[in-house]
TIZAPA-86881 format. One record per residue (C-alpha): x, y, z. Coordinates in Angstrom, 1 decimal, always signed. Each point is the difference from the previous one (the first is absolute). Layout:
! residues N
pt east: X&north: Y&up: Z .
...
! end
This chain:
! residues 463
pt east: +0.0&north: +0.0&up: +0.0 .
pt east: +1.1&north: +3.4&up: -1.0 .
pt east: -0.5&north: +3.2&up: +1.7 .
pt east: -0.9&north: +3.1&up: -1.5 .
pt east: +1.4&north: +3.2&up: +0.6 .
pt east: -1.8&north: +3.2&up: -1.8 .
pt east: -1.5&north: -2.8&up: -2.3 .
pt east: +3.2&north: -1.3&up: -1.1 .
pt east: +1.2&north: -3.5&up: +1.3 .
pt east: +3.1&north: -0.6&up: +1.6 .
pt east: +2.0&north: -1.5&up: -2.5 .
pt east: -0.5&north: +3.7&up: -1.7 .
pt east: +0.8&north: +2.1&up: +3.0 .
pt east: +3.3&north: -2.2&up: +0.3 .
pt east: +0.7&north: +0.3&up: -3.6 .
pt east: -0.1&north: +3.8&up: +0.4 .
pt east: +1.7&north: -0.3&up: +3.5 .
pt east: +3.0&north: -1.3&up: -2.3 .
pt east: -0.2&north: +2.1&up: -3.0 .
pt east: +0.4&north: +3.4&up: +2.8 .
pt east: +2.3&north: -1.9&up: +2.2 .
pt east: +2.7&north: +2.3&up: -1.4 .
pt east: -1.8&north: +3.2&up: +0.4 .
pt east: -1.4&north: -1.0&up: +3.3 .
pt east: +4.1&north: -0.8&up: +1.2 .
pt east: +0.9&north: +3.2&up: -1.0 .
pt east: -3.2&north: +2.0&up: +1.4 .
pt east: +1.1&north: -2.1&up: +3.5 .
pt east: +3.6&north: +1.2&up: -0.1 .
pt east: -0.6&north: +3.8&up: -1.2 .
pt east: -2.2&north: +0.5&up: +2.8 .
pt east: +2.4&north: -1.9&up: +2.3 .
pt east: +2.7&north: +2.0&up: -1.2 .
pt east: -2.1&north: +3.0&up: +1.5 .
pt east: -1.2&north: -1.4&up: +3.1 .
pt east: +4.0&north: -0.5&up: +0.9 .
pt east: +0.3&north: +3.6&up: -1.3 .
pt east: -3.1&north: +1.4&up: +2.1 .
pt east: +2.4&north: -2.0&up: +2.8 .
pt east: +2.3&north: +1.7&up: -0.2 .
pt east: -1.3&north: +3.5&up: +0.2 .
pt east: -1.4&north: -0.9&up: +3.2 .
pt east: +3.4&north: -1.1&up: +1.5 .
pt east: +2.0&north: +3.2&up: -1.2 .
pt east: +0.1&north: +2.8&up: +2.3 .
pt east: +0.9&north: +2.5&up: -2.8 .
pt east: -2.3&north: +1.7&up: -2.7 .
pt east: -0.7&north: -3.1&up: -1.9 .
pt east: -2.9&north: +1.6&up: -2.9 .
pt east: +1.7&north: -1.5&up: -3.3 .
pt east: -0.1&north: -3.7&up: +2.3 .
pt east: -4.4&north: +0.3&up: +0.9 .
pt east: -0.2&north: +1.2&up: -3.8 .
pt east: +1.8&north: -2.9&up: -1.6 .
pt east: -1.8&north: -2.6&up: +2.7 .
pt east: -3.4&north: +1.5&up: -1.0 .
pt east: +0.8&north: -0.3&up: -3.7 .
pt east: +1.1&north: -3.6&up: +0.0 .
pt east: -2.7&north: -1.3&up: +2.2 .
pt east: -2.8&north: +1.9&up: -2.0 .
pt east: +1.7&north: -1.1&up: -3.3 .
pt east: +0.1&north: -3.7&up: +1.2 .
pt east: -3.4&north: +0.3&up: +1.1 .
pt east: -1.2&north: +1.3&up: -3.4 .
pt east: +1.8&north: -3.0&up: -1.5 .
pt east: -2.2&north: -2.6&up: +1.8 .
pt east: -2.8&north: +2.0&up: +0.4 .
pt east: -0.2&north: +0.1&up: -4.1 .
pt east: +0.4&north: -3.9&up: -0.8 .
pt east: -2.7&north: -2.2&up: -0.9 .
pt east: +0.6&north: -2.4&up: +3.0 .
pt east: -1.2&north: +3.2&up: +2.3 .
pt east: -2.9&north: +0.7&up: -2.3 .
pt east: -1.2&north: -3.1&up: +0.3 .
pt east: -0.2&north: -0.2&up: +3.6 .
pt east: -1.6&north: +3.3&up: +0.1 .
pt east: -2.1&north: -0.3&up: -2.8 .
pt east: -3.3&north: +2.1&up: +0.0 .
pt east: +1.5&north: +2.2&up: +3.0 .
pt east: -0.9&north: +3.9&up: -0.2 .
pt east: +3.4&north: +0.7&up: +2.2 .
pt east: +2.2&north: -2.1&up: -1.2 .
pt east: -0.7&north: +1.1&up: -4.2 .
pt east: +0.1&north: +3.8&up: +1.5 .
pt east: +3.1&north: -0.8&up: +1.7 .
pt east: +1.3&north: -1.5&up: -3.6 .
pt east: -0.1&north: +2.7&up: -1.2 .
pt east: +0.8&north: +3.2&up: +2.9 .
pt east: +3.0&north: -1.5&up: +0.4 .
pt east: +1.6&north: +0.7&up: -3.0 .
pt east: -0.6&north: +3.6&up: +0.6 .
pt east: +1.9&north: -0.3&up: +3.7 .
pt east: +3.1&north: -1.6&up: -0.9 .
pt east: +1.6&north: +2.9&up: -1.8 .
pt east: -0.3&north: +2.7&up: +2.9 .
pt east: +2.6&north: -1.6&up: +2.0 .
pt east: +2.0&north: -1.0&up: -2.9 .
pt east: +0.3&north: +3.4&up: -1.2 .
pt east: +1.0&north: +0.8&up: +3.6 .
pt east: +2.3&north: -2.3&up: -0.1 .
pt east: +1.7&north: +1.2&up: -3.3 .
pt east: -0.5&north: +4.0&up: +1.9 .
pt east: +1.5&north: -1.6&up: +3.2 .
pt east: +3.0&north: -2.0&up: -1.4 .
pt east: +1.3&north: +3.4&up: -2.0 .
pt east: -1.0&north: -0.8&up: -3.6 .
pt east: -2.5&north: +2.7&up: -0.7 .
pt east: +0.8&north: +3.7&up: -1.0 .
pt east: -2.3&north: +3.0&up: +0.3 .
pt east: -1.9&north: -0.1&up: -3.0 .
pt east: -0.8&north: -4.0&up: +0.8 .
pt east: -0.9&north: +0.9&up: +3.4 .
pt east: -2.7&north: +2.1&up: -1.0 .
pt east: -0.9&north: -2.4&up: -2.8 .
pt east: -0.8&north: -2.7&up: +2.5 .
pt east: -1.3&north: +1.4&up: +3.0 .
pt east: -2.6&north: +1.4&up: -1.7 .
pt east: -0.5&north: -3.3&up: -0.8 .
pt east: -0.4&north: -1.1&up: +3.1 .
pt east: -3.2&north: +1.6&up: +0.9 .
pt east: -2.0&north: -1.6&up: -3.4 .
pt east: +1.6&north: -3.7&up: +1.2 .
pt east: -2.0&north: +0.3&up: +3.3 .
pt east: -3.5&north: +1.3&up: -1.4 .
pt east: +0.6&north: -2.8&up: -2.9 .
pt east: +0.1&north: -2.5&up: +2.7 .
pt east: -2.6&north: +1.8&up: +2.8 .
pt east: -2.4&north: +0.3&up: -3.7 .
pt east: +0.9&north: -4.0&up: -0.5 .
pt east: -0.6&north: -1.2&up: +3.7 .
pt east: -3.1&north: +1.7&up: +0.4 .
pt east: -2.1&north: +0.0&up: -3.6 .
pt east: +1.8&north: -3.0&up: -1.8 .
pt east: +2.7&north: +0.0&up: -2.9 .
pt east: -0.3&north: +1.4&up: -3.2 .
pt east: +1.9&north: +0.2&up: -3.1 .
pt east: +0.7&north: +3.8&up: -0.1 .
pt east: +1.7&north: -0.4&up: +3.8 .
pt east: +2.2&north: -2.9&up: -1.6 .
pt east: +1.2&north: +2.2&up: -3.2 .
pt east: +0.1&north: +3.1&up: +2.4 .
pt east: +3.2&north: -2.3&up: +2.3 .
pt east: +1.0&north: -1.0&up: -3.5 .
pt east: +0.6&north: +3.3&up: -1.2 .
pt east: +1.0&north: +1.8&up: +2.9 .
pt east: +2.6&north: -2.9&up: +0.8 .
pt east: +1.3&north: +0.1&up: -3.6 .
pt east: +1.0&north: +4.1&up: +0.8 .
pt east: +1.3&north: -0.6&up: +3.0 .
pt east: +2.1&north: -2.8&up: -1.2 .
pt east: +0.8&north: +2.3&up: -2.8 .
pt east: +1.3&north: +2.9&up: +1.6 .
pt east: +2.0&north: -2.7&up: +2.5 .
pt east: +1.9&north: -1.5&up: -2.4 .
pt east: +0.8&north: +3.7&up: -2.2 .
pt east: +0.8&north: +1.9&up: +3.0 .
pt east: +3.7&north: +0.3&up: +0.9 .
pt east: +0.6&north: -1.7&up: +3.6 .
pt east: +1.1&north: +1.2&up: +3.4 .
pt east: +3.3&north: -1.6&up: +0.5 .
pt east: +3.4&north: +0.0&up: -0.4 .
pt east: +0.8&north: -1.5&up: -3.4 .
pt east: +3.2&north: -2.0&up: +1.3 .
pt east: -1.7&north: -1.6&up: +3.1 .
pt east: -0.2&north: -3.7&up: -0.8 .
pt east: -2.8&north: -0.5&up: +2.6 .
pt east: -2.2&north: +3.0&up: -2.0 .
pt east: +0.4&north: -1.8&up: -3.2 .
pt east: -0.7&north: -3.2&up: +1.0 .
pt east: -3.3&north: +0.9&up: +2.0 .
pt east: -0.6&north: +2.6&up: -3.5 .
pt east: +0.3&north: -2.6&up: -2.5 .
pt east: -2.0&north: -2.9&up: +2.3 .
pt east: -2.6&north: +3.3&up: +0.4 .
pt east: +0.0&north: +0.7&up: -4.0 .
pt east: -0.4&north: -3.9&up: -0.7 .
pt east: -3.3&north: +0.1&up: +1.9 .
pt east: -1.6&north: +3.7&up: -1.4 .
pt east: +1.0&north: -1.8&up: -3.1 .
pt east: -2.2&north: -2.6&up: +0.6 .
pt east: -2.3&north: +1.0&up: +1.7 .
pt east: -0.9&north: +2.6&up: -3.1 .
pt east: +0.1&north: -2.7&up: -2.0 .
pt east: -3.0&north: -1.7&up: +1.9 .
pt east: -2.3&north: +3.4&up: +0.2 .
pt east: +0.8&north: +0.4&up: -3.4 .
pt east: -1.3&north: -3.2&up: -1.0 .
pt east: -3.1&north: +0.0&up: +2.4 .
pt east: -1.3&north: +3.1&up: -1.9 .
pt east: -0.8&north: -2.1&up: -3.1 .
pt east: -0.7&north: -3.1&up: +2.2 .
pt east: +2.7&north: -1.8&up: -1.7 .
pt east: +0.9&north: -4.1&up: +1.0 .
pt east: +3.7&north: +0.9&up: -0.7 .
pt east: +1.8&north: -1.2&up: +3.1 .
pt east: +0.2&north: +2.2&up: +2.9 .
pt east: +3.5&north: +0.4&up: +1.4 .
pt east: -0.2&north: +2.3&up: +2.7 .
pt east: +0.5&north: -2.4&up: +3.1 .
pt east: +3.5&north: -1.1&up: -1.8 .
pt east: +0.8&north: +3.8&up: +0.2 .
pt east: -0.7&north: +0.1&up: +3.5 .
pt east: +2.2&north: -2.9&up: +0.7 .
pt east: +2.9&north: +2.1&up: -2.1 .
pt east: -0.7&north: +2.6&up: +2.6 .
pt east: +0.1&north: -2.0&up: +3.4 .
pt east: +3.1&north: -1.9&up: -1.6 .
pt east: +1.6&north: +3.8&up: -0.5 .
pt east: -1.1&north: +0.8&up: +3.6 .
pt east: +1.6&north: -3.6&up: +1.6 .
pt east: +3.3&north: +0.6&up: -2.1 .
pt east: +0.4&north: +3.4&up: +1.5 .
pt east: -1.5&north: -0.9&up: +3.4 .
pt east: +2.5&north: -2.9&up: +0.1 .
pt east: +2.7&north: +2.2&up: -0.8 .
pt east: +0.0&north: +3.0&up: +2.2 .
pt east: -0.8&north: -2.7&up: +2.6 .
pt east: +3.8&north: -1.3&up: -1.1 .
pt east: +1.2&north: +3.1&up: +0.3 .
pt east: -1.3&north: +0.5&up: +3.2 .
pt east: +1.7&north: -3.2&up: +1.6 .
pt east: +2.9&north: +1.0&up: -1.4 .
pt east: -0.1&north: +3.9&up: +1.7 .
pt east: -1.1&north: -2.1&up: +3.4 .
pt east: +3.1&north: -2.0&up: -0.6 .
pt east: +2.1&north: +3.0&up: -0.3 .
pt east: -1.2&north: +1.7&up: +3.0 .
pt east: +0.0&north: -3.1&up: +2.1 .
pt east: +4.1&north: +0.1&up: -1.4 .
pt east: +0.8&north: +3.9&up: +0.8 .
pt east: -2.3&north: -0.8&up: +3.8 .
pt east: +2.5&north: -2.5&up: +0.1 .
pt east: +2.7&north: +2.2&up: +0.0 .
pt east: -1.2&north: +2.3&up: +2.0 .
pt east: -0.2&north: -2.1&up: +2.9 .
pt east: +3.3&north: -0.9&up: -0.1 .
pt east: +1.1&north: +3.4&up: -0.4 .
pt east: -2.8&north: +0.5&up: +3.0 .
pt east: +1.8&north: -2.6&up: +2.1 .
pt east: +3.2&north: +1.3&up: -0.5 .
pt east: -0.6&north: +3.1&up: +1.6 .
pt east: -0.8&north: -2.4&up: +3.5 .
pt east: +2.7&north: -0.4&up: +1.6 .
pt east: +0.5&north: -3.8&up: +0.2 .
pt east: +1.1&north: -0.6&up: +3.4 .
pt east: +1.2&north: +1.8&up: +3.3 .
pt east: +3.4&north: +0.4&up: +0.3 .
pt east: +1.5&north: -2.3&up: +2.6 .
pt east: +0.0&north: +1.8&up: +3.2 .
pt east: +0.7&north: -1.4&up: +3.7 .
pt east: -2.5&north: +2.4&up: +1.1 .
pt east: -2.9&north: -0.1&up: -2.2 .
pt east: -1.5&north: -2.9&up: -2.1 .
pt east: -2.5&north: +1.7&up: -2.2 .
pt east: -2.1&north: -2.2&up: -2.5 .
pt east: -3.0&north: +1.3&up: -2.8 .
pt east: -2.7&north: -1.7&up: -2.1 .
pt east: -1.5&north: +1.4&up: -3.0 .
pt east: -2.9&north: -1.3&up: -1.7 .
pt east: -1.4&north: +2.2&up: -2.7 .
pt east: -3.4&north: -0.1&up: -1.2 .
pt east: +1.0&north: -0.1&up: -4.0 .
pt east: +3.0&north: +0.1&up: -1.8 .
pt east: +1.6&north: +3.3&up: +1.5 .
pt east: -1.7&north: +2.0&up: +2.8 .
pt east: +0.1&north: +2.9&up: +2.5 .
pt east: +1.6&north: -1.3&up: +3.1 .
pt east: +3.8&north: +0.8&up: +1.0 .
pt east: +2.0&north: -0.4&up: +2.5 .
pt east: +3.9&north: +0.5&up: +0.1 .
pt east: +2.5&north: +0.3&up: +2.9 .
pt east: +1.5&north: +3.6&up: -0.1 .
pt east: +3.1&north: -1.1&up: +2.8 .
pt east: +1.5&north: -3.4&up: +0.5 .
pt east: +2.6&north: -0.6&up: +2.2 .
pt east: +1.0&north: -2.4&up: +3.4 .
pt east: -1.4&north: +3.1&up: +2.1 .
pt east: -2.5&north: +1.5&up: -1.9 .
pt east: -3.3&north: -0.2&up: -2.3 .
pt east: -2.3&north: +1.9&up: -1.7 .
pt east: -2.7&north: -1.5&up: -1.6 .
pt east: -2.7&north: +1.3&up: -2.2 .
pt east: -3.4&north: -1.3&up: -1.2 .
pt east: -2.4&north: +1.9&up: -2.9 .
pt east: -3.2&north: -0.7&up: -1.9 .
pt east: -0.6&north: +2.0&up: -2.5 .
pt east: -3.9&north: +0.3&up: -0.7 .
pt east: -1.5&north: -2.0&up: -3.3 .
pt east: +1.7&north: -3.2&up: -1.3 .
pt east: +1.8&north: -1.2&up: -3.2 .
pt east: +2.5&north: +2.1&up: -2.0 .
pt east: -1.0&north: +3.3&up: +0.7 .
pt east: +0.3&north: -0.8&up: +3.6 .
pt east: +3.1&north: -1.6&up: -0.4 .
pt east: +1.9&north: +2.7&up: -2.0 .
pt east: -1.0&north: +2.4&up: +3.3 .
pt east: +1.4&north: -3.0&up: +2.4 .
pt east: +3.5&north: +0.6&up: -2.4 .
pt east: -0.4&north: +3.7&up: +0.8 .
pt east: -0.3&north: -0.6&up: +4.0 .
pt east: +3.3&north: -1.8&up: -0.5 .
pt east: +1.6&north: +2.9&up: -1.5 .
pt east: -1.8&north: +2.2&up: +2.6 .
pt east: +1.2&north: -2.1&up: +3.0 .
pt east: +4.0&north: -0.6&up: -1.0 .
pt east: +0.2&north: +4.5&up: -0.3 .
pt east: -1.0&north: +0.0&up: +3.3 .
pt east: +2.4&north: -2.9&up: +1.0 .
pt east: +2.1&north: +3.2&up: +2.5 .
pt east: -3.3&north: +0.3&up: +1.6 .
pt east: -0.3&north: -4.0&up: +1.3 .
pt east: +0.5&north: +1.3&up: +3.7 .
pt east: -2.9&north: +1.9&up: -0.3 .
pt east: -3.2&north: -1.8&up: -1.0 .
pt east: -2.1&north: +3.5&up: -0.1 .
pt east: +2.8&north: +1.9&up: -2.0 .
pt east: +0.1&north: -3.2&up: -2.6 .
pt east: -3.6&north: -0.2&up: -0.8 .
pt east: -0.2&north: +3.7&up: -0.4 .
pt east: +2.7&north: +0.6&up: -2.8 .
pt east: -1.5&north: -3.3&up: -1.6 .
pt east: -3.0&north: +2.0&up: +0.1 .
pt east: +1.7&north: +3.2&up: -2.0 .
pt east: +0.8&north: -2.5&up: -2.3 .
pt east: -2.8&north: -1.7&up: -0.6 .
pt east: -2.4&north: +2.6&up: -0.2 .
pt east: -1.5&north: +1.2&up: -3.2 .
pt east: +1.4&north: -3.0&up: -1.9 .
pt east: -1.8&north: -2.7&up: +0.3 .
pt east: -3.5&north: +0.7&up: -1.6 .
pt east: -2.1&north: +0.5&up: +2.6 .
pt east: +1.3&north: -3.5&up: +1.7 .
pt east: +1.0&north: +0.1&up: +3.3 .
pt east: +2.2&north: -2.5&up: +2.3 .
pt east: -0.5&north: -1.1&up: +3.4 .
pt east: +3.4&north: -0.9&up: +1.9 .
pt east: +1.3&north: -0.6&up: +3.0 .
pt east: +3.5&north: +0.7&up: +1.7 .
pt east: +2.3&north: -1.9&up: +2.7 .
pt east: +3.7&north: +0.7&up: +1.3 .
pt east: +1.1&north: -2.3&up: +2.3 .
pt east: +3.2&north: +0.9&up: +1.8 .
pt east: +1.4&north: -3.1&up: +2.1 .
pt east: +2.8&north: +2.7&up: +2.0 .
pt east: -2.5&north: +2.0&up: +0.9 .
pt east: -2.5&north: -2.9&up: +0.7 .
pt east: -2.5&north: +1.9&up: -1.8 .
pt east: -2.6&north: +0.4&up: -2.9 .
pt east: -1.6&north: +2.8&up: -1.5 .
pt east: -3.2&north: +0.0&up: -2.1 .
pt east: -1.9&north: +1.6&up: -2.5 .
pt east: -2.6&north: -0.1&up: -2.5 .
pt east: -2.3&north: +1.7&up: -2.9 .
pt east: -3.3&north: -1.2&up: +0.0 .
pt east: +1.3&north: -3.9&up: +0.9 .
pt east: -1.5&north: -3.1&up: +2.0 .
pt east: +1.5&north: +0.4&up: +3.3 .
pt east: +3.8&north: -1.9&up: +0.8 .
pt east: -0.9&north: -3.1&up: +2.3 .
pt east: +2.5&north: -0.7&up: +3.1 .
pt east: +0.4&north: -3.5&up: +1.4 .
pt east: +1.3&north: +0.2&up: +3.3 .
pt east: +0.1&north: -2.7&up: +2.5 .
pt east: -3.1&north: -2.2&up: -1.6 .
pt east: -2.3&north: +3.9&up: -0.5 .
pt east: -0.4&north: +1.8&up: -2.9 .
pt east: +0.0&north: +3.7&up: +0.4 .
pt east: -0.8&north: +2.4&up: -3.0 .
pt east: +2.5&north: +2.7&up: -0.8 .
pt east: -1.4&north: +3.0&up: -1.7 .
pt east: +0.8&north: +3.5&up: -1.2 .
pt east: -1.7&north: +1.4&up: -3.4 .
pt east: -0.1&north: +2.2&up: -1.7 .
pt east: -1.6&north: +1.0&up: -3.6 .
pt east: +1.1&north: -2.6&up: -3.0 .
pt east: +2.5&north: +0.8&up: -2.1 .
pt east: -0.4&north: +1.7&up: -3.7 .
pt east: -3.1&north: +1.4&up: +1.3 .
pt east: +0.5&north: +3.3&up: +1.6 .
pt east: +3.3&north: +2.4&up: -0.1 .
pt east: -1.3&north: +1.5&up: +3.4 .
pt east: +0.9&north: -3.9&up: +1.8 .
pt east: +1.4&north: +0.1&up: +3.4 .
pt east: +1.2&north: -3.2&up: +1.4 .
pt east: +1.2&north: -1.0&up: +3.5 .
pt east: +2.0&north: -2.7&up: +1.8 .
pt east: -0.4&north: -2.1&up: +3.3 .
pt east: +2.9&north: -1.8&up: +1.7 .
pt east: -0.1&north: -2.8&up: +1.9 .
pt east: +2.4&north: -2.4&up: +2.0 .
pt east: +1.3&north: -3.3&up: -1.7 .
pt east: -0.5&north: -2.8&up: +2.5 .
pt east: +2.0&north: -3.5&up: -0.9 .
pt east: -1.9&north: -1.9&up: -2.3 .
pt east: -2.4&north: +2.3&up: -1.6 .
pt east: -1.6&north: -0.3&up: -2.9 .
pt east: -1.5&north: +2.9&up: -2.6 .
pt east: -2.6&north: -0.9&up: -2.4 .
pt east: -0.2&north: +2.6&up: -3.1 .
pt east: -3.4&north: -1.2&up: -2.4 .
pt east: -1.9&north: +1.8&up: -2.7 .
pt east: -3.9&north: +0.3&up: +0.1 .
pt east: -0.3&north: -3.4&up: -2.1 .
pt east: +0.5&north: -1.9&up: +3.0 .
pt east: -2.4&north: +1.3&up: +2.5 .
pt east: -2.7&north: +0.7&up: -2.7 .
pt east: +0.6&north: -3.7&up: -1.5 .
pt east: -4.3&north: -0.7&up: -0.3 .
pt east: -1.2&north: -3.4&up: +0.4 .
pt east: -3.0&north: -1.8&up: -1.1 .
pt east: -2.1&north: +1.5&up: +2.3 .
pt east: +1.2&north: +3.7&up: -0.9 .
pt east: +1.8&north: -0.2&up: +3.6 .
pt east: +3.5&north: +1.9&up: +0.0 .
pt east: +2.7&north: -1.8&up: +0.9 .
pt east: +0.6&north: +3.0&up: +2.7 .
pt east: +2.9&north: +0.9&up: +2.5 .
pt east: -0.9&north: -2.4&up: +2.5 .
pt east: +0.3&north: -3.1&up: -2.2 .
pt east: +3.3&north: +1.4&up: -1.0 .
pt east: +0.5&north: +0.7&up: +3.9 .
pt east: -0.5&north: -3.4&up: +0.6 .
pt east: +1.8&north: -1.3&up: -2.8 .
pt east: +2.9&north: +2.0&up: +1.6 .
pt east: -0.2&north: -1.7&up: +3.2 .
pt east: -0.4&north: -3.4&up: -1.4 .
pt east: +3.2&north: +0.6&up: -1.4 .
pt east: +2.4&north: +0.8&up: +2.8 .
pt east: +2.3&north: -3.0&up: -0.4 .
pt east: +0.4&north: +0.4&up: -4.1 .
pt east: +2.9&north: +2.1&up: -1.5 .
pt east: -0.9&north: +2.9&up: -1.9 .
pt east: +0.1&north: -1.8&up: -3.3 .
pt east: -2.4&north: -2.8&up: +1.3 .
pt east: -1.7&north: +3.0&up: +1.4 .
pt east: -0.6&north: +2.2&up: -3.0 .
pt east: -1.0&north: -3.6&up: -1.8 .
pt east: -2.9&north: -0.7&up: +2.4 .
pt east: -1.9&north: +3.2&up: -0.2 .
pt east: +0.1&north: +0.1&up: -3.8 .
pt east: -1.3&north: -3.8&up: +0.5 .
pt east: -2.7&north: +0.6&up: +2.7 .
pt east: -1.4&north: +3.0&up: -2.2 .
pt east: -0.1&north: -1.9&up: -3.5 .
pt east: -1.7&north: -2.4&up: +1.5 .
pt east: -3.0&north: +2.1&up: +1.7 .
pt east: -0.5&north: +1.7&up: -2.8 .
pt east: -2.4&north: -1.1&up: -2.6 .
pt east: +2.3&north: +2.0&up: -2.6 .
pt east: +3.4&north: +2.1&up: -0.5 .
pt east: -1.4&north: +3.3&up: -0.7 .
pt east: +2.8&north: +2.4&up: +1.1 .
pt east: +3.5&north: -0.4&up: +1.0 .
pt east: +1.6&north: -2.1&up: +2.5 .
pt east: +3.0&north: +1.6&up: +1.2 .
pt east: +2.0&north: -0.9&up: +4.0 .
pt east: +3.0&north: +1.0&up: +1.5 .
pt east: +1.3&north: -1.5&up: +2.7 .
pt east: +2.5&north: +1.3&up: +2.7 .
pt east: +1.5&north: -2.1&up: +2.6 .
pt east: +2.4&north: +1.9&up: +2.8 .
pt east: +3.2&north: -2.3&up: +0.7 .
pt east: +1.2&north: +1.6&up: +3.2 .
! end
């Protein structure tokens, strides 16, 4: 037993299933083609016009395509809507198309004007069709008015510069398909059965668009490779600016982790004195992250070795590396912090610009050292001052930038001075290297993510 669909068995429907299956493939895959294109426009953050054009021209073009072919008349046979829809859109599909040509740079003045007044005939050829049926003067009206536009598309000069291979690629792709396409309004005036070519233009054009897509996309690795090459570079240029090690000293074992958030980054830290008797030790973060923050931490370096005659006095050294700083680092500004530590005086002094607070392990307590004043780069009015405490046997001076104690986890929680506190305390028997290594530990692993610079220095007194 057969069954009938629209009057027709099924043996005929499948017979026309396979005479379209062509037509119906390439409808599928136009509109597909669109539907990856309308994707994209939704993903892109920047203007992304000539993308919703192009996606609403494929999927309405590869819509017409199956809407047209006998298979769909048949199952729709004898429906009002679906022969009004036949027909309307044919009068839609150029809008965005013409868009798309305005969009992608191919249409001069004169064209402009040609086809957006266009534009406004389309839609009341459609509304006209939707609403009281098709007629024959609506079909010759598209005919014609497509035919002009195609017309003054193909004879109008192009926007473009004549020696960009990826203009004349997507120019020639473009030209295949106004070629074609006049070819088949040309022919549907006179209602000829010559074959209609128009879908094989449009594949000329998405195969332009893929060969230039698939290109620049190319390029674009290869631009990614370079900068991942010259980031490269810069962080070992960055890291060669950080001193490697503390000098040996009988006094002072001093020991520093750095964990930067990208390639190169915006913390420092440097010792301005090293010898058996004496240190001076200085930590900065310069605000922002990657190269630009970088280039400033190269600049604090600079900054910090002019004042090197100033080590003794914390106050006096952050102030001249204020006068140089200021005015020349774009509206950046750096956050540092200053310790001398004299072992024949038994004594350390302190300062800072706008930096976490120095932590003190004495005797199993931390203690927060702290004397700030405004950050660095910021303001050529800066003051600074200096405290001085006594060195007791066995101290130990923790400098850290903001990454640490602002380390978030899951939760949003802060990782906070008091973890680091305890931290410090939990550590009392390690060396300073074991030390330094177990806070940058403890902090990667409460937070969920690095999203800022890890930076620790660690003093221990040797007395």
């Amino acid at each position: 037993m057969q069954v009938l669909v629209a009057g027709l068995t099924a043996d005929d429907v499948l017979r026309t299933f396979q005479a379209e299956a062509f037509t119906l493939f390439l409808g599928a895959a136009i509109a597909a083609t669109g539907l990856v294109a309308a994707a994209f426009a939704l993903i892109r953050r920047e203007r992304v016009s000539l993308l919703v054009y192009f996606a609403l021209f494929a999927i309405l073009y590869g819509a017409r395509m199956w809407i047209q072919t006998s298979l769909f008349a048949f199952i729709f046979d004898g429906s009002r809507a679906f022969i009004r829809m036949h027909s309307a859109i044919n009068y839609v599909v150029p809008i965005p198309a013409f868009l798309f040509f305005d969009g992608a740079g191919f249409l001069l003045r004169k064209a402009r004007i040609v086809t957006y007044c266009f534009y406004a005939v389309f839609a009341i050829l459609a509304l006209a069709t939707l609403v009281a049926g098709p007629s024959s003067l609506y079909e010759q009206t598209n005919n014609v008015l497509v035919i002009v536009a195609l017309v003054v598309l193909l004879s109008e000069p192009m926007r473009g510069h004549a020696a960009d291979r990826d203009f004349i690629v997507v120019r020639r792709g473009l030209l295949t398909f106004a070629g074609f396409a006049l070819w088949d309004n040309v022919i549907g005036i006179f209602h000829s059965r010559l074959p209609r070519i128009e879908p094989l233009g449009f594949i000329a054009l998405l195969a332009s668009l893929g060969y230039v897509a698939a290109r620049q996309a190319m390029q674009r690795e290869q631009q990614l490779a370079d900068i991942q090459k010259e980031l490269e570079v810069a962080r070992r240029i960055q890291l060669s600016i950080l001193p490697s090690e503390f000098p040996t000293s009988g006094k002072f074992h001093v020991a520093a982790r750095y964990v930067p958030m990208t390639s190169v980054a915006g913390d420092f830290y440097d010792y301005v004195l090293a010898d058996d008797s004496r240190a001076g030790l200085l930590i900065a973060d310069v605000s922002g992250h990657g190269v630009p923050a970088a280039l400033i931490a190269s600049m604090v370096k600079l900054a910090a070795t002019s004042q090197r005659s100033q080590a003794a006095d914390p106050a006096a050294l952050l102030l001249g590396m204020n006068s140089a700083l200021h005015g020349n680092t774009q509206s950046q500004f750096v956050t540092a912090a200053y310790v001398y530590l004299d072992a024949r005086a038994r004594e350390f002094r302190y300062s800072a610009a706008g930096h976490p607070p120095m932590l003190l392990l004495r005797e199993g307590k931390v203690t927060e050292i702290e004397e700030n004043g405004l950050m660095l780069a910021a303001f050529d009015f800066a003051t600074y001052g200096t405290v001085a405490h006594v060195l007791h046997p066995r101290d130990r001076l923790v400098l850290y930038t903001d990454g640490i104690v602002e380390a978030a986890n899951a939760e949003g929680e802060f990782f906070g001075q008091e973890n680091l506190a305890r931290v410090l305390r939990d550590t009392i028997t390690f060396n300073a290297h074991e030390t330094a290594e177990r806070i940058i530990h403890t902090v990667q692993n409460w937070a969920r993510t690095q999203d800022d610079d890890l930076t620790v220095l660690v003093c221990d007194y040797m007395a």
